[in-house]
Short mmCIF file of the C-alpha atoms (twelve columns), coordinates in Angstrom:
data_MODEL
# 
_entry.id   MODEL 
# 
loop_
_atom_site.group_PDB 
_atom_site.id 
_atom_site.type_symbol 
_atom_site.label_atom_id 
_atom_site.label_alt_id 
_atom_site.label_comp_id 
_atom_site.label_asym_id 
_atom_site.label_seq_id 
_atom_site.Cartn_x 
_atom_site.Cartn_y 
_atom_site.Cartn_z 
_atom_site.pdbx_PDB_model_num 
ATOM 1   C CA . UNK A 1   147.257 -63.327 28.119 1 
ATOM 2   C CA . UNK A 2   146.829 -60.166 30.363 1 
ATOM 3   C CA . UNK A 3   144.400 -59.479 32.870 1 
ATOM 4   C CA . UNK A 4   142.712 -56.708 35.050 1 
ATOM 5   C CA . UNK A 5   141.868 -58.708 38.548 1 
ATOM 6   C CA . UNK A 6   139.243 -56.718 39.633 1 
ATOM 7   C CA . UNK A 7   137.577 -56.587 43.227 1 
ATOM 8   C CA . UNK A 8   134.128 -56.577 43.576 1 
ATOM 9   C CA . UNK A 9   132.602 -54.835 46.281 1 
ATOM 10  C CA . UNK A 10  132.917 -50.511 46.236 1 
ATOM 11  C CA . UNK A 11  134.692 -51.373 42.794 1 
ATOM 12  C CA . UNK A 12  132.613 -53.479 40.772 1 
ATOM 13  C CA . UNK A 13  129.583 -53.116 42.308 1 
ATOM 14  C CA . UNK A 14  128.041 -50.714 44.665 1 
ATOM 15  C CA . UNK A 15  129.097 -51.782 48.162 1 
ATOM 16  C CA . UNK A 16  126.642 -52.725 50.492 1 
ATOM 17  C CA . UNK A 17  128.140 -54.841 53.012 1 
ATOM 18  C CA . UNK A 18  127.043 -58.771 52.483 1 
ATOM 19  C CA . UNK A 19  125.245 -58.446 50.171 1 
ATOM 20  C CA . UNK A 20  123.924 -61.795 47.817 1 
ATOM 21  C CA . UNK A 21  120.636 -60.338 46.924 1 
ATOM 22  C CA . UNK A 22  120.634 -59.675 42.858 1 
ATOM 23  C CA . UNK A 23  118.540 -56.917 43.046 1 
ATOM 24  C CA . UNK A 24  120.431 -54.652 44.811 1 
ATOM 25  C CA . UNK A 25  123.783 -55.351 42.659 1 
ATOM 26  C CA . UNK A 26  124.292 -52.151 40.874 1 
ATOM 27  C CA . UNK A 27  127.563 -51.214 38.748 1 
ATOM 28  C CA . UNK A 28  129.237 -48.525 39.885 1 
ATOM 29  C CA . UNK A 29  130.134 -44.826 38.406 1 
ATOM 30  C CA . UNK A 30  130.593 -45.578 34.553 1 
ATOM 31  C CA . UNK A 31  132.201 -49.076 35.320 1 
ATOM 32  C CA . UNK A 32  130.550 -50.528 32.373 1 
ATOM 33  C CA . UNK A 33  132.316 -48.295 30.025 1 
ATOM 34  C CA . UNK A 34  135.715 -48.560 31.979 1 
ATOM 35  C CA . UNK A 35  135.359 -52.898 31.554 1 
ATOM 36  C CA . UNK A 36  134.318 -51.962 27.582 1 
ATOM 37  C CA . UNK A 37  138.089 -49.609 26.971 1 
ATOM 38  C CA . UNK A 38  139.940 -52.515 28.923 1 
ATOM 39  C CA . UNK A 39  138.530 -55.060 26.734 1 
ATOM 40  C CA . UNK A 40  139.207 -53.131 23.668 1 
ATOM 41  C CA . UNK A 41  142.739 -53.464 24.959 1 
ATOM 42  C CA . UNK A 42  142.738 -56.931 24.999 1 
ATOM 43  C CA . UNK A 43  142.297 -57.528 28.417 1 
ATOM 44  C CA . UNK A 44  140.497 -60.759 30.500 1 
ATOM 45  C CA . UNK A 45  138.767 -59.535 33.349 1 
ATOM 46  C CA . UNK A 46  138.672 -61.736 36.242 1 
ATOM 47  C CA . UNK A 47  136.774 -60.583 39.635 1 
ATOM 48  C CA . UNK A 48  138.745 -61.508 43.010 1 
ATOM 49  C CA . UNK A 49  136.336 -60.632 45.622 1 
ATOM 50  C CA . UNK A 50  136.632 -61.772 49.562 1 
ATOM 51  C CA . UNK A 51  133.619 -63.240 50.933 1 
ATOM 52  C CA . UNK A 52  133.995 -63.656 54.693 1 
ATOM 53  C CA . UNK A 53  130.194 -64.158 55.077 1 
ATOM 54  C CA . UNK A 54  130.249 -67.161 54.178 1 
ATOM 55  C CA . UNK A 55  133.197 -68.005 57.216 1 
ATOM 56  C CA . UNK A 56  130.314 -66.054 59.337 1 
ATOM 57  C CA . UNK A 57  127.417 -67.698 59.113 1 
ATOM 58  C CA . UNK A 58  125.647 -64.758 57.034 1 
ATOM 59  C CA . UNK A 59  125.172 -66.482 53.692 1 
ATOM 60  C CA . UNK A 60  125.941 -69.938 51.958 1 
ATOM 61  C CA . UNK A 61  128.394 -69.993 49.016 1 
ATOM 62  C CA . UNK A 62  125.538 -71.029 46.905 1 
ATOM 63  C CA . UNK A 63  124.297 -67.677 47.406 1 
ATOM 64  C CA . UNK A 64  127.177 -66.379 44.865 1 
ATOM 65  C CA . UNK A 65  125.853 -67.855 41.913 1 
ATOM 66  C CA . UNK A 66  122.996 -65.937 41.375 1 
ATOM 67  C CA . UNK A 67  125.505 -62.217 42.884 1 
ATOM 68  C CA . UNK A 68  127.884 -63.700 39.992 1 
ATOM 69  C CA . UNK A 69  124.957 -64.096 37.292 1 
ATOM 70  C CA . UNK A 70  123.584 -60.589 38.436 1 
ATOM 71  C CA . UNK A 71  126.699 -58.683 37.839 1 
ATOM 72  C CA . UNK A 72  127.157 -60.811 34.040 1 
ATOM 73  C CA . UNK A 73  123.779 -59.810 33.373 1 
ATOM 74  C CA . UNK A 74  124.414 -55.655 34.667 1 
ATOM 75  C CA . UNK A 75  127.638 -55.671 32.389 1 
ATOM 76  C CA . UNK A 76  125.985 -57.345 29.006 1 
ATOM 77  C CA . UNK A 77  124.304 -54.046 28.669 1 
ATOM 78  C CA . UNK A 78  127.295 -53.117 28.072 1 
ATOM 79  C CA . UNK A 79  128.917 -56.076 25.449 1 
ATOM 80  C CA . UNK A 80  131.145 -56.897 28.569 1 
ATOM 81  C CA . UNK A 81  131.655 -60.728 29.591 1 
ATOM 82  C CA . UNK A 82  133.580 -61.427 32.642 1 
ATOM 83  C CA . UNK A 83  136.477 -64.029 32.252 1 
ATOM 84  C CA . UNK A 84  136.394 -65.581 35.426 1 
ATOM 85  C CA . UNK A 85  135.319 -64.700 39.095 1 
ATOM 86  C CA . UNK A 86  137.043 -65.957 42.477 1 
ATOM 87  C CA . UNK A 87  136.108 -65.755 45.633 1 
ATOM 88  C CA . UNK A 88  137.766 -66.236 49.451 1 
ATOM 89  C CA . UNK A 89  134.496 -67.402 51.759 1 
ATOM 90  C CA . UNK A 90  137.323 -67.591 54.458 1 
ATOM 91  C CA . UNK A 91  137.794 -66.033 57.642 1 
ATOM 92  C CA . UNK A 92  139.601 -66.346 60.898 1 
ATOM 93  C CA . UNK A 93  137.161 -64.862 63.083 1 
ATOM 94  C CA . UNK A 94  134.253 -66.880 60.748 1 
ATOM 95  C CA . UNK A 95  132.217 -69.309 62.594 1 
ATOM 96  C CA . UNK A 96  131.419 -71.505 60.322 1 
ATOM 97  C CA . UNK A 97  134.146 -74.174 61.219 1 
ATOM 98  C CA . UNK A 98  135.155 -75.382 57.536 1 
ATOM 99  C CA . UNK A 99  135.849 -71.866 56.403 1 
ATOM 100 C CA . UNK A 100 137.119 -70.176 59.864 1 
ATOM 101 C CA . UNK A 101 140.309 -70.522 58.956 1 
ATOM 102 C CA . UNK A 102 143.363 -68.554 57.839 1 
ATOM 103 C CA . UNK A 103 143.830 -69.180 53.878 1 
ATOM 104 C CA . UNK A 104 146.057 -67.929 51.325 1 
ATOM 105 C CA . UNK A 105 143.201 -66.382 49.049 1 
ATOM 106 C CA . UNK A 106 142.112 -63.870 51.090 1 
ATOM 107 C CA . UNK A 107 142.962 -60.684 50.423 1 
ATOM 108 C CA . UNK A 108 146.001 -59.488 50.701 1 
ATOM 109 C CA . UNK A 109 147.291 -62.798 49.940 1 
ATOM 110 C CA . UNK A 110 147.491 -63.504 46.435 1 
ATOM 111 C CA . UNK A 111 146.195 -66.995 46.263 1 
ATOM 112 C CA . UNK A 112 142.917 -65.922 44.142 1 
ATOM 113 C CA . UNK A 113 144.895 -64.043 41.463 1 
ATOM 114 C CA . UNK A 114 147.638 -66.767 41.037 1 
ATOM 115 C CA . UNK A 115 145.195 -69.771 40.635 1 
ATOM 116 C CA . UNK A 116 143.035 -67.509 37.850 1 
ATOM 117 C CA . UNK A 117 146.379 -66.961 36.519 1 
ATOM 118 C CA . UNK A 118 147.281 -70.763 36.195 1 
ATOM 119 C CA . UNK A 119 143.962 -71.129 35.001 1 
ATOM 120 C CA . UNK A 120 143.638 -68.793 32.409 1 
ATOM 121 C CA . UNK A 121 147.368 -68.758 31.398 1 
ATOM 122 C CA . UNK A 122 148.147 -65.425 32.359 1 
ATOM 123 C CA . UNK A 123 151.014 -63.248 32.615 1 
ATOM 124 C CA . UNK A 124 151.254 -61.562 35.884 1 
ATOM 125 C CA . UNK A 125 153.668 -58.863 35.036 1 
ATOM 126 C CA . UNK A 126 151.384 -57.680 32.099 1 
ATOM 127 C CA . UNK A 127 148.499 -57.246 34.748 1 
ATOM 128 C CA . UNK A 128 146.763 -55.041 36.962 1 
ATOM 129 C CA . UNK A 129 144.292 -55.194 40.242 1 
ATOM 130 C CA . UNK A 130 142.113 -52.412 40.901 1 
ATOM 131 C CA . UNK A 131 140.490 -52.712 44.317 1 
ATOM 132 C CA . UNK A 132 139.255 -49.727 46.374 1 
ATOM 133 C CA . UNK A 133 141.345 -50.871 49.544 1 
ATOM 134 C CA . UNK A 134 145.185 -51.207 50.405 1 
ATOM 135 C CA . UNK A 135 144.414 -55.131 50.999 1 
ATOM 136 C CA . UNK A 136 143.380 -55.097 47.005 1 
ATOM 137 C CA . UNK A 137 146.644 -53.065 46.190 1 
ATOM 138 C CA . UNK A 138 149.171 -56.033 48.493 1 
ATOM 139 C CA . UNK A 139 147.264 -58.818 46.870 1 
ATOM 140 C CA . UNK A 140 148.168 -57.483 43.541 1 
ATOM 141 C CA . UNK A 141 151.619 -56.424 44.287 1 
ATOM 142 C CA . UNK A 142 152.359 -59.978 46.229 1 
ATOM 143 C CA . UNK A 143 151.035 -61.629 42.964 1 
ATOM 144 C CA . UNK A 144 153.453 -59.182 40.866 1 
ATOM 145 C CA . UNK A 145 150.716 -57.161 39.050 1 
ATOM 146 C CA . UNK A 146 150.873 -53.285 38.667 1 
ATOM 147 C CA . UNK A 147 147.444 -51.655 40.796 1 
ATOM 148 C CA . UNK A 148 145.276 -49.018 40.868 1 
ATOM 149 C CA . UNK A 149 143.631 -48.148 44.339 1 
ATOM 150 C CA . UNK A 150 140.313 -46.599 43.698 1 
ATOM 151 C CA . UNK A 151 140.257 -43.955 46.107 1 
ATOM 152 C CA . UNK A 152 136.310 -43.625 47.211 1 
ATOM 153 C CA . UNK A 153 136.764 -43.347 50.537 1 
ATOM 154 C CA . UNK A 154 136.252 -47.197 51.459 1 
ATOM 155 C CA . UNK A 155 139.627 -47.805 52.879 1 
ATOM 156 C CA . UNK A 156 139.962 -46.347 56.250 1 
ATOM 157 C CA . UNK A 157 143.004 -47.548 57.733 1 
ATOM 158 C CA . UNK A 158 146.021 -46.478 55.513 1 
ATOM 159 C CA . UNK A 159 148.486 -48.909 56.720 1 
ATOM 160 C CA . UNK A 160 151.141 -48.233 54.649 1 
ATOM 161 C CA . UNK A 161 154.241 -50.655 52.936 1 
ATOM 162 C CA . UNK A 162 156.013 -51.012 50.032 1 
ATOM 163 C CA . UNK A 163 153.630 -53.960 49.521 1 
ATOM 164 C CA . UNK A 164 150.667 -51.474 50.247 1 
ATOM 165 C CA . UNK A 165 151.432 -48.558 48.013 1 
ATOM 166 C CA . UNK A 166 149.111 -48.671 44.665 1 
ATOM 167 C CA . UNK A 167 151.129 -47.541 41.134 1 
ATOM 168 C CA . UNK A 168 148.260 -45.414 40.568 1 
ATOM 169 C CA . UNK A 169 145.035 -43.739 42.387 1 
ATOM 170 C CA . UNK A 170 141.813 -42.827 40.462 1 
ATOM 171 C CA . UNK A 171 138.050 -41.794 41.987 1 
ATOM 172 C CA . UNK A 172 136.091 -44.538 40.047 1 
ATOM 173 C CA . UNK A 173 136.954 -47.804 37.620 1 
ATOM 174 C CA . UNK A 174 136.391 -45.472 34.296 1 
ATOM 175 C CA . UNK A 175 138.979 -43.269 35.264 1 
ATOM 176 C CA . UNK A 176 141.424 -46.317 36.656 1 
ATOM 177 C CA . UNK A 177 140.564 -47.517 33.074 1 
ATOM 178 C CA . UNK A 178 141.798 -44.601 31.553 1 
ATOM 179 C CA . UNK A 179 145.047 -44.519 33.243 1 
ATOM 180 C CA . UNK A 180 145.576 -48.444 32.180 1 
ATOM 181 C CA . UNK A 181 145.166 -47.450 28.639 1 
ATOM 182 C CA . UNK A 182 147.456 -44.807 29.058 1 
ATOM 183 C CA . UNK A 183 149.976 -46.784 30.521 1 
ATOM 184 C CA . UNK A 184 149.139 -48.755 27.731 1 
ATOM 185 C CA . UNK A 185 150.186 -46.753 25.061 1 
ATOM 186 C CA . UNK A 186 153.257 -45.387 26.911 1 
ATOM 187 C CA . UNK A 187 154.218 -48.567 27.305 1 
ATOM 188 C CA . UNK A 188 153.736 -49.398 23.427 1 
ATOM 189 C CA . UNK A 189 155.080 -46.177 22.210 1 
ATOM 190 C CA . UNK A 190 158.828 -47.201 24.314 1 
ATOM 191 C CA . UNK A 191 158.566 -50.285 22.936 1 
ATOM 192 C CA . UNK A 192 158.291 -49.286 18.932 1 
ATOM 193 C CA . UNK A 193 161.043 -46.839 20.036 1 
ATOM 194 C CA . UNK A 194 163.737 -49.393 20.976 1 
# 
């Protein structure tokens, strides 16, 4: 199996920072459409999404649930289903004591995106992560997917590496869609060539 390990926040979902309240979970730019072409392709899509509010006190990781049902419920509009979701509620500057701690799901690490992969049975090499910052891009690349940074203007520090440079750039998850598929074909076109 292949999948697309998406983030959630600014990629996803509109970002408004800490949010768990349902109602103000809204897709972003033609996202629904982008999830339906990467389904047709026969890819699981799995969110990966840091939540460091929970490490600080803001919110309770029961407050998840109902952000998790909320976004199900935004993409069945479209025929999408989500095929699993991970999150981090870690943080080392958290105060919550349990979760202020360094972890190795939090974004950039890979942790999230290798357990769904155990879990699911998935082939990392066969998959992508599209996040809208570099730590989205690393987490894929440490886990050994190809990525797609979704440039909106979210990340703001442009530390660069090897580790931090995406395969790809598009403006929205429709358009990073678009260039999977591409790749797709390319891909399948070498290999009925060979």
């Amino acid at each position: 199996m292949r999948a697309i390990f998406l983030d959630k926040d600014g990629t996803l979902v509109e970002n408004v920072p800490y949010n768990v309240n349902p109602a103000l979970i809204e897709l972003t730019w033609q996202a629904g459409q982008g999830l339906q072409l990467l389904k047709q392709l026969g890819y699981a899509l799995i969110v990966v999404t840091n939540q460091p509010g929970v490490a600080r006190g803001l919110f309770t990781e029961g407050a998840l649930g109902p952000v998790e049902h909320r976004i199900a419920e935004r993409l069945a509009q479209y025929g999408v289903t989500l095929d699993g979701f991970y999150y981090c509620p870690h943080s080392p500057d958290g105060v919550v004591g349990r979760y202020a701690i360094r972890c190795t799901c939090r974004k950039p690490m890979p942790g999230m995106l290798l357990r769904a992969a155990r879990e699911h049975g998935i082939e990392l090499a066969q998959s992508w992560m599209i996040g809208d910052i570099l730590h989205d891009v690393e987490a894929g690349r440490r886990a050994g997917c190809r990525t797609v940074l979704i440039d909106n203007g979210n990340e703001t520090e442009w530390k660069l590496s090897s580790l931090r440079a995406p395969h790809f750039t598009a403006p929205d998850l429709h358009a990073a869609a678009s260039l999977i598929a591409e790749a797709d074909a390319v891909q399948h076109s070498g290999a009925a060539t060979t």
